[in-house]
C-alpha positions in Angstrom: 302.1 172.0 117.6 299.5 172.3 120.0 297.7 169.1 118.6 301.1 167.0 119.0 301.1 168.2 122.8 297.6 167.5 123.4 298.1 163.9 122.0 301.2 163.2 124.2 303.7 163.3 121.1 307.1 163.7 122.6 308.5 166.7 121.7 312.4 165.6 122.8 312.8 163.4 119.5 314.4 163.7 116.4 313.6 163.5 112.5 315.6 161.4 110.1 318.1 164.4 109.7 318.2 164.5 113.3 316.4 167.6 113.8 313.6 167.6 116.7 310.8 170.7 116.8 313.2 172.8 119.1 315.7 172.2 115.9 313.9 173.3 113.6 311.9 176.5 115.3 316.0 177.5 115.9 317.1 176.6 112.6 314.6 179.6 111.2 315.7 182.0 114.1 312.3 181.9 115.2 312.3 183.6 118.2 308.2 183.6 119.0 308.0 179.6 117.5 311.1 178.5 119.9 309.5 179.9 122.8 306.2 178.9 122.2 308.0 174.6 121.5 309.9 175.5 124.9 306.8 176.3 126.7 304.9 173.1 124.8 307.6 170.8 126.9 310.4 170.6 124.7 313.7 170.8 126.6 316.5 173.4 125.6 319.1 170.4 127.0 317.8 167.9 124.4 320.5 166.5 122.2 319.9 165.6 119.0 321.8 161.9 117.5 324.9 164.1 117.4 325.1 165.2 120.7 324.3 169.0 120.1 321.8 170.6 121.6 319.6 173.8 121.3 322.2 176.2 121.9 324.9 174.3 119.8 322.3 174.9 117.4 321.6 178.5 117.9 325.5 179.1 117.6 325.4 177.1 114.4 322.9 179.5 112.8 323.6 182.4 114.0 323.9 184.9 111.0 327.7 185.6 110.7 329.2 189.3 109.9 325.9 190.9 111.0 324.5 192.5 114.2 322.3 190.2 115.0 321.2 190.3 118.5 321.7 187.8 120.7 318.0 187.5 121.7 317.4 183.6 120.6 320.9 182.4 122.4 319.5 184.3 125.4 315.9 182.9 125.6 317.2 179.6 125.2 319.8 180.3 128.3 317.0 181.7 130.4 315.5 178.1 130.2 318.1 176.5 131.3 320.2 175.7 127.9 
């Protein structure tokens, strides 16, 4: 990730499925991997083709029925989602 930053890829774009970096860290509940893409430049108010963005996403793929803490939806609000 580091490599894309340092050669001024974009980070606020999306794959053919629509999915951009921040997506996909989120998609794998990734807590340490979203942080570190937020603090690579990648904004938590990026919307992907569909108009969602990284919180929309964290909703999405939130493990239903469980406990699961919040911890992912509230890193992503601390940076403004």
């Amino acid at each position: 990730m580091e490599e894309l930053v340092k050669a001024n890829i974009n980070l606020d774009i999306c794959n053919k499925k629509s999915h951009s970096p921040l997506i996909l860290a989120i998609r794998k509940r990734d807590v340490i991997l979203v942080e570190k893409v937020i603090k690579l430049g990648a904004s938590t108010n990026f919307k992907d083709d569909y108009g969602r963005n990284s919180l929309h996403w964290a909703i999405n793929y939130s493990e239903p029925g469980s406990n699961a803490s919040f911890e992912l939806e509230e890193l992503l609000i601390s940076y403004g989602a």
